[in-house]
C-alpha positions in Angstrom: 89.5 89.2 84.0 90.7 88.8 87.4 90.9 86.1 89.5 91.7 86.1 93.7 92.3 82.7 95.7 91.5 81.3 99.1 93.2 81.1 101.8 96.4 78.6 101.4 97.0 75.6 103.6 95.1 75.4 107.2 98.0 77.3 109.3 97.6 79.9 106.9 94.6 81.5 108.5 93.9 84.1 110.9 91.4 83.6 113.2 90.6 87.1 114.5 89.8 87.8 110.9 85.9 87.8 110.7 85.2 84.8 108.1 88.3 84.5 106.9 87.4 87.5 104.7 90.8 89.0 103.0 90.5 90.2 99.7 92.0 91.9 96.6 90.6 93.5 93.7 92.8 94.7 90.8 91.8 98.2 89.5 93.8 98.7 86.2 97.7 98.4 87.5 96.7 98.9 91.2 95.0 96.7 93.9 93.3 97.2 96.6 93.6 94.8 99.7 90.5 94.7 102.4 89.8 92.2 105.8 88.2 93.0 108.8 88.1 91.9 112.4 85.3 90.3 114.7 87.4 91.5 117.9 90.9 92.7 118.7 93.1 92.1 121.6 96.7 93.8 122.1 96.8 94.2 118.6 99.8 96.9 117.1 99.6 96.7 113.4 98.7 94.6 110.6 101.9 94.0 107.9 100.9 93.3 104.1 103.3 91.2 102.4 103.5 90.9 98.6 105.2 87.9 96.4 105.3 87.4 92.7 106.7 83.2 93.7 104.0 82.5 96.4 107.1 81.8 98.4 109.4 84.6 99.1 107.6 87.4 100.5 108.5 91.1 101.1 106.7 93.9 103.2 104.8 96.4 101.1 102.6 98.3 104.3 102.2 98.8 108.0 98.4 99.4 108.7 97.4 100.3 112.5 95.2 98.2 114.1 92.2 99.1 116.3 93.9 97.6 119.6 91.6 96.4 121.4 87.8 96.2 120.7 85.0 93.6 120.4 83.0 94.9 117.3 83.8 94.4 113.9 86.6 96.7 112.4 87.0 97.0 108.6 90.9 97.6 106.8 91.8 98.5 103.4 95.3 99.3 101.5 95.6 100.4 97.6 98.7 98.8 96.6 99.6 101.2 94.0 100.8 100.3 90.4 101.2 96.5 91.6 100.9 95.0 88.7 104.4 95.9 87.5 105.9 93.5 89.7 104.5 90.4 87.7 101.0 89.5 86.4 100.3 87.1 88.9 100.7 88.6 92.5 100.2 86.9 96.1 99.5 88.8 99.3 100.2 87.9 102.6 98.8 89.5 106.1 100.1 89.0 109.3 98.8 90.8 112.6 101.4 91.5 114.6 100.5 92.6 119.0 102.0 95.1 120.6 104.8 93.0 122.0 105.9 92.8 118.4 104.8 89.1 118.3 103.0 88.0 115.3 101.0 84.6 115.8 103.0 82.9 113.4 100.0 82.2 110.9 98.8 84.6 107.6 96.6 84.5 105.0 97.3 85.0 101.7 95.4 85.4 99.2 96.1 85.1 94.8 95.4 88.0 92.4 96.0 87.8 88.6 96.3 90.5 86.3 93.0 91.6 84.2 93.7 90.8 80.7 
């Protein structure tokens, strides 16, 4: 059984992300991250963090971003055999413009290991 959180703490959230929606699902040792975007403006890249604390983050994946668009974009990323780090993992995305600027706010979201 697996298990995902919601978003953690109010300046965790980022708001050109359509409903809040970021999500993983564990497949056997891997997971696969997903969110999508209402709109985009200046937007580079979007950087997936992974933690096995919920504290200390490192990067695991630099996914391109649309750029700039006003209908409704959908991401993905397999994190691939994952679950070796730890049985409880946390990920954290971040959009980051083209200036190299990242808002400052992420969300993050809890995965546990299928038993």
């Amino acid at each position: 059984m697996y298990s995902f959180g919601d978003f953690i703490g109010t300046d965790n959230t980022l708001p050109l992300l359509e409903n809040n929606k970021f999500d993983a699902k564990a497949n056997g040792k891997n997971v696969l991250l997903t969110w999508a975007t209402s709109s985009e403006k200046n937007a580079s890249h979007f950087e997936l963090q992974v933690s096995v604390d919920g504290k200390n983050f490192k990067p695991i994946a630099k996914v391109k971003a649309t750029g700039n668009t006003n209908s409704t974009k959908e991401y993905n990323y397999n994190h691939f055999d994952a679950f070796e780090l730890a049985n409880t993992l946390y990920y954290r995305l971040k959009s980051v413009d083209v200036d190299g600027e990242s808002n400052g706010k992420a969300a993050i979201v809890t995965l546990n290991k299928q038993q």
